[in-house]
C-alpha positions in Angstrom: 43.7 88.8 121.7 42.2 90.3 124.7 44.4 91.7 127.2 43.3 92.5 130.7 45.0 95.1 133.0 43.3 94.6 136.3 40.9 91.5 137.7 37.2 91.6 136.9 34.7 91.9 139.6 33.7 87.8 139.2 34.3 84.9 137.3 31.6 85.2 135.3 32.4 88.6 134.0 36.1 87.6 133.5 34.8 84.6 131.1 33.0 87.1 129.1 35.5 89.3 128.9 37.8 86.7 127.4 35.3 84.8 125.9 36.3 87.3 122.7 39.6 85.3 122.2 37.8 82.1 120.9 34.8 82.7 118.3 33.7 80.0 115.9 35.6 77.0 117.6 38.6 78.6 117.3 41.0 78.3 119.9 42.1 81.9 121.5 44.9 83.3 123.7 44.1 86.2 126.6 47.0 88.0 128.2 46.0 89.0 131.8 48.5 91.5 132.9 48.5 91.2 136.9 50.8 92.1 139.8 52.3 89.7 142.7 49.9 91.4 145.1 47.0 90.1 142.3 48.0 86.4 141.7 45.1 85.7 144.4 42.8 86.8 141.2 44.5 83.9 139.2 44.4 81.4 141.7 40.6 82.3 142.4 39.9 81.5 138.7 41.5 78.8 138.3 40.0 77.2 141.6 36.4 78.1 139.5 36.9 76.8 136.2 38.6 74.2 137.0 42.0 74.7 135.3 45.8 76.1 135.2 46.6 79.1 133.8 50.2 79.7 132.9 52.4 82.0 133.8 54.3 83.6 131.1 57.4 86.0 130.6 58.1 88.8 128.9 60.7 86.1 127.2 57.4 83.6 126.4 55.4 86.8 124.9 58.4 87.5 122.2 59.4 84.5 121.3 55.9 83.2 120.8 54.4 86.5 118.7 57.7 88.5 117.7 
């Protein structure tokens, strides 16, 4: 699971970067750790491809993988 601390420089390197969690068909989960003053990163992404991307919780994160 790839987990990103700060926003890449583009979308394009961002996709690569995550690009790791899916291989073979597979489906794949990237955590993207980011701060209020970096939500513009999200929002920028998901303005480029063309999708949401969910917020989740520190709840969300144990109860899905704990």
């Amino acid at each position: 699971m790839p987990t990103t601390a700060s926003g890449a420089a583009d979308c394009e390197t961002y996709l690569h970067r995550i690009g790791r969690s899916g291989r073979f068909g597979k489906e794949g989960v990237a955590v993207n750790l980011i701060t209020s003053d970096e939500k513009y990163i999200l929002k920028e992404l998901e303005h480029h491809f063309q999708m949401t991307i969910p917020l989740l919780t520190n709840d969300d994160l144990i109860e899905r993988w704990a």
